[in-house]
C-alpha positions, 0 to 999 in steps of 0.5 A, spaced: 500 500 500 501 507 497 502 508 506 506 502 508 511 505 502 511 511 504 513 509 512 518 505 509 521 511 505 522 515 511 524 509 515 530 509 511 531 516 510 532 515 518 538 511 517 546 512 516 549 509 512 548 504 505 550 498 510 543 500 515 540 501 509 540 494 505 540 491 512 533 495 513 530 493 505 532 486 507 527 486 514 522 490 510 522 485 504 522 479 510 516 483 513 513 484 508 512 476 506 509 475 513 504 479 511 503 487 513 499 492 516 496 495 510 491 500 514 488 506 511 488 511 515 483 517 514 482 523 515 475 528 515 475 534 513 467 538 515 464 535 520 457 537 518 452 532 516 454 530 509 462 529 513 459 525 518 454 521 513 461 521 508 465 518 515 461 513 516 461 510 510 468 510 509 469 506 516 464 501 514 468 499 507 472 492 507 479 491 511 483 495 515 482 502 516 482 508 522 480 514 523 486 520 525 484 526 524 479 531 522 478 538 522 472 543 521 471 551 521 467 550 528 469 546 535 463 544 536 463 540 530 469 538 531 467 535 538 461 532 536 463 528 531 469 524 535 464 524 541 459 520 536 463 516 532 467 514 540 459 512 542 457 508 536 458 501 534 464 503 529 468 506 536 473 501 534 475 504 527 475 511 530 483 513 534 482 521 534 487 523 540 485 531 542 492 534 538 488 530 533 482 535 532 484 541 528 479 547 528 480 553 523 481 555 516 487 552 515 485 545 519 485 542 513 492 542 512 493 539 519 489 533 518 491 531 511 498 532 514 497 527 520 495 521 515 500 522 509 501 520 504 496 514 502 492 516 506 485 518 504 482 524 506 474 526 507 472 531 503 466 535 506 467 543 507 463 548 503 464 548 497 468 554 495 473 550 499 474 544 496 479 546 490 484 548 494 482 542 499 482 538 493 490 542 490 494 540 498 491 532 499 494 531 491 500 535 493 501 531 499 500 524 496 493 523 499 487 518 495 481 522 496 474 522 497 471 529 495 463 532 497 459 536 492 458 541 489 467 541 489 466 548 486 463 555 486 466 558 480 470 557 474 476 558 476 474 553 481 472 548 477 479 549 473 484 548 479 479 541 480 481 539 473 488 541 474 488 537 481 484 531 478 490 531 472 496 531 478 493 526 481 492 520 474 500 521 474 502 520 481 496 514 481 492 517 487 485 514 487 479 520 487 472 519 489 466 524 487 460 525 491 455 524 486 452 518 489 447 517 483 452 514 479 453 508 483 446 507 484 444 500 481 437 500 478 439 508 476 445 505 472 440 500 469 435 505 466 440 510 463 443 504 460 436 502 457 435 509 455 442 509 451 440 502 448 434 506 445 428 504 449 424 510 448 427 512 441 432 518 441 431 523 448 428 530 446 427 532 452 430 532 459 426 535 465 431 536 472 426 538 478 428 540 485 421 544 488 420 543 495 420 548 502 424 552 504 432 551 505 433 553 513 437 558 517 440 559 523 438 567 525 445 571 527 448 570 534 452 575 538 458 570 539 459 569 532 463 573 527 460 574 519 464 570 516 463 564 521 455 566 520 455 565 512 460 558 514 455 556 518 448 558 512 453 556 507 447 553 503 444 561 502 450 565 501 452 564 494 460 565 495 460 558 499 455 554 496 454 556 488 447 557 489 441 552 490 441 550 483 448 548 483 449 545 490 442 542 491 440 540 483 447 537 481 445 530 482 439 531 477 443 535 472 449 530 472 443 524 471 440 528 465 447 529 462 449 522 464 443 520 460 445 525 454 452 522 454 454 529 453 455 537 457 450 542 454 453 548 449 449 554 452 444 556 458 439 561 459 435 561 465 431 566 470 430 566 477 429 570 484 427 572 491 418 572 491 417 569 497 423 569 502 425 573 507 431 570 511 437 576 510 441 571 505 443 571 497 438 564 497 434 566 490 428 562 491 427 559 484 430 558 478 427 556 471 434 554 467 433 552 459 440 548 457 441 546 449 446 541 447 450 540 441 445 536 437 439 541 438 435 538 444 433 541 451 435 541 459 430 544 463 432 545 470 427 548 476 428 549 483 424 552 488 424 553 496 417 555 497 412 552 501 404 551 499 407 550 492 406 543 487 413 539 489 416 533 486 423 532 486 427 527 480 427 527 473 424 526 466 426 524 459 421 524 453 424 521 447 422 519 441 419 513 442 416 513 450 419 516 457 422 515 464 423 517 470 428 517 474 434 520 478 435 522 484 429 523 489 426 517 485 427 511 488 425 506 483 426 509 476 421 506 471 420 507 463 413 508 459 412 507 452 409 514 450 408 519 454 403 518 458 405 515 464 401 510 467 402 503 470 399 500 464 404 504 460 410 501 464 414 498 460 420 496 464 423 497 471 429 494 476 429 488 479 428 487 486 434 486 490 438 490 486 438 497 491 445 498 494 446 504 498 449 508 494 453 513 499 455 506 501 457 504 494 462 510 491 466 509 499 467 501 497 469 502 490 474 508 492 478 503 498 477 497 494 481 501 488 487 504 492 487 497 496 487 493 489 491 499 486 486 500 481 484 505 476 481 510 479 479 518 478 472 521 478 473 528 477 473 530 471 465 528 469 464 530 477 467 537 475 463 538 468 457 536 472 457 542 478 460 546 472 452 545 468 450 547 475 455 554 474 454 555 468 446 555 469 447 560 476 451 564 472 445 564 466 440 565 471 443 572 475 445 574 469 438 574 465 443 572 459 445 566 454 451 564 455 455 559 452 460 552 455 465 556 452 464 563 455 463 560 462 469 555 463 473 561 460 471 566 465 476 569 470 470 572 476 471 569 483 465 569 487 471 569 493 477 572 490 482 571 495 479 564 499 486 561 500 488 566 504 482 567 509 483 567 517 478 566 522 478 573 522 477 575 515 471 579 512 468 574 507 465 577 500 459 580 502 456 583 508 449 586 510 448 592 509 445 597 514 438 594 514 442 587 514 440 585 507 445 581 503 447 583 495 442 579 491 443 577 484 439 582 479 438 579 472 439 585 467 445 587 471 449 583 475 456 581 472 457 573 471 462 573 467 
C-alpha cells in the first residue's frame, strides 16, 4: 500500500549509512512476506452532516482502516463528531487523540498532514473550499474522497481539473460525491435509455421544488464570516447557489443520460417569497441546449404551499422515464403518458445498494487493489452545468460552455488566504440585507 511505502521511505531516510540501509530493505522485504499492516488511515475534513454521513461510510468499507484526524471551521463540530463516532458501534475504527482535532481555516492542512501520504482524506467543507482542499491532499500524496458541489466558480472548477490531472500521474485514487452514479437500478435505466428504449431523448426535465432551505438567525458570539460558514447553503460565495449545490445530482443524471455537457444556458430566477437576510434566490427556471439541438430544463424552488416533486424526466422519441435522484425506483413508459399500464420496464428487486455506501467501497477497494481510479473530471463538468446555469440565471443572459469555463470572476477572490478573522465577500448592509443577484445587471462573467 501507497502508506506502508511511504513509512518505509522515511524509515530509511532515518538511517546512516548504505550498510543500515540494505540491512533495513532486507527486514522490510522479510516483513513484508509475513504479511503487513496495510491500514488506511483517514482523515475528515467538515464535520457537518454530509462529513459525518461521508465518515461513516468510509469506516464501514472492507479491511483495515482508522480514523486520525479531522478538522472543521467550528469546535463544536469538531467535538461532536469524535464524541459520536467514540459512542457508536464503529468506536473501534475511530483513534482521534485531542492534538488530533484541528479547528480553523487552515485545519485542513493539519489533518491531511497527520495521515500522509496514502492516506485518504474526507472531503466535506463548503464548497468554495474544496479546490484548494482538493490542490494540498494531491500535493501531499493523499487518495481522496471529495463532497459536492467541489466548486463555486470557474476558476474553481479549473484548479479541480488541474488537481484531478496531478493526481492520474502520481496514481492517487479520487472519489466524487455524486452518489447517483453508483446507484444500481439508476445505472440500469440510463443504460436502457442509451440502448434506445424510448427512441432518441428530446427532452430532459431536472426538478428540485420543495420548502424552504433553513437558517440559523445571527448570534452575538459569532463573527460574519463564521455566520455565512455556518448558512453556507444561502450565501452564494460558499455554496454556488441552490441550483448548483442542491440540483447537481439531477443535472449530472440528465447529462449522464445525454452522454454529453450542454453548449449554452439561459435561465431566470429570484427572491418572491423569502425573507431570511441571505443571497438564497428562491427559484430558478434554467433552459440548457446541447450540441445536437435538444433541451435541459432545470427548476428549483424553496417555497412552501407550492406543487413539489423532486427527480427527473426524459421524453424521447419513442416513450419516457423517470428517474434520478429523489426517485427511488426509476421506471420507463412507452409514450408519454405515464401510467402503470404504460410501464414498460423497471429494476429488479434486490438490486438497491446504498449508494453513499457504494462510491466509499469502490474508492478503498481501488487504492487497496491499486486500481484505476479518478472521478473528477465528469464530477467537475457536472457542478460546472450547475455554474454555468447560476451564472445564466443572475445574469438574465445566454451564455455559452465556452464563455463560462473561460471566465476569470471569483465569487471569493482571495479564499486561500482567509483567517478566522477575515471579512468574507459580502456583508449586510445597514438594514442587514445581503447583495442579491439582479438579472439585467449583475456581472457573471
Amino acid at each position: 500500500m501507497p502508506s506502508n511505502q511511504s513509512t518505509r521511505r522515511k524509515f530509511l531516510q532515518q538511517t546512516g549509512g548504505a550498510l543500515a540501509g540494505v540491512a533495513l530493505a532486507s527486514a522490510i522485504s522479510q516483513r513484508a512476506y509475513a504479511g503487513e499492516d496495510n491500514t488506511i488511515k483517514i482523515a475528515l475534513v467538515g464535520c457537518g452532516g454530509r462529513g459525518n454521513g461521508a465518515v461513516h461510510e468510509a469506516l464501514q468499507t472492507a479491511g483495515p482502516k482508522k480514523l486520525v484526524a479531522v478538522a472543521d471551521f467550528f469546535q463544536d463540530k469538531v467535538r461532536g463528531c469524535v464524541n459520536g463516532l467514540t459512542r457508536s458501534p464503529l468506536a473501534k475504527e475511530v483513534d482521534v487523540p485531542a492534538d488530533c482535532q484541528f479547528v480553523g481555516l487552515d485545519a485542513y492542512k493539519k489533518a491531511i498532514d497527520a495521515i500522509g501520504p496514502g492516506g485518504v482524506v474526507l472531503l466535506a467543507t463548503p464548497p468554495a473550499f474544496r479546490p484548494s482542499h482538493l490542490e494540498y491532499a494531491v500535493a501531499k500524496g493523499c487518495h481522496v474522497f471529495m463532497e459536492k458541489s467541489f466548486a463555486v466558480d470557474a476558476p474553481g472548477i479549473r484548479r479541480v481539473l488541474k488537481a484531478g490531472e496531478e493526481a492520474t500521474k502520481k496514481n492517487l485514487k479520487i472519489a466524487g460525491g455524486l452518489r447517483c452514479r453508483h446507484e444500481a437500478p439508476l445505472e440500469q435505466a440510463i443504460g436502457k435509455i442509451q440502448e434506445g428504449i424510448i427512441g432518441d431523448p428530446i427532452s430532459l426535465w431536472a426538478y428540485r421544488v420543495h420548502g424552504p432551505v433553513g437558517f440559523h438567525p445571527r448570534t452575538s458570539d459569532v463573527n460574519e464570516l463564521a455566520h455565512q460558514v455556518r448558512n453556507y447553503s444561502c450565501y452564494t460565495w460558499l455554496n454556488g447557489s441552490f441550483l448548483l449545490d442542491w440540483l447537481i445530482h439531477n443535472l449530472d443524471v440528465c447529462c449522464w443520460i445525454k452522454n454529453a455537457w450542454p453548449v449554452s444556458a439561459q435561465g431566470q430566477g429570484g427572491r418572491q417569497t423569502r425573507t431570511e437576510a441571505d443571497q438564497l434566490f428562491d427559484h430558478y427556471a434554467v433552459e440548457y441546449t446541447f450540441a445536437d439541438g435538444t433541451r435541459l430544463m432545470a427548476q428549483g424552488r424553496l417555497m412552501t404551499g407550492c406543487w413539489e416533486f423532486f427527480g427527473v424526466t426524459v421524453h424521447g422519441s419513442k416513450g419516457s422515464a423517470v428517474l434520478g435522484e429523489g426517485q427511488n425506483m426509476p421506471r420507463i413508459f412507452k409514450g408519454h403518458q405515464q401510467t402503470a399500464a404504460n410501464q414498460i420496464w423497471k429494476p429488479a428487486k434486490g438490486q438497491h445498494k446504498n449508494p453513499y455506501q457504494v462510491e466509499h467501497d469502490l474508492l478503498f477497494e481501488a487504492i487497496r487493489k491499486d486500481k484505476p481510479y479518478n472521478e473528477t473530471e465528469f464530477s467537475a463538468k457536472a457542478a460546472m452545468a450547475g455554474i454555468l446555469g447560476r451564472m445564466a440565471a443572475e445574469s438574465g443572459r445566454e451564455i455559452t460552455w465556452e464563455q463560462a469555463l473561460a471566465s476569470n470572476l471569483e465569487l471569493a477572490p482571495g479564499l486561500d488566504s482567509f483567517t478566522m478573522n477575515s471579512t468574507p465577500p459580502v456583508v449586510p448592509d445597514a438594514q442587514g440585507r445581503y447583495p442579491i443577484a439582479m438579472p439585467g445587471f449583475t456581472k457573471v462573467l
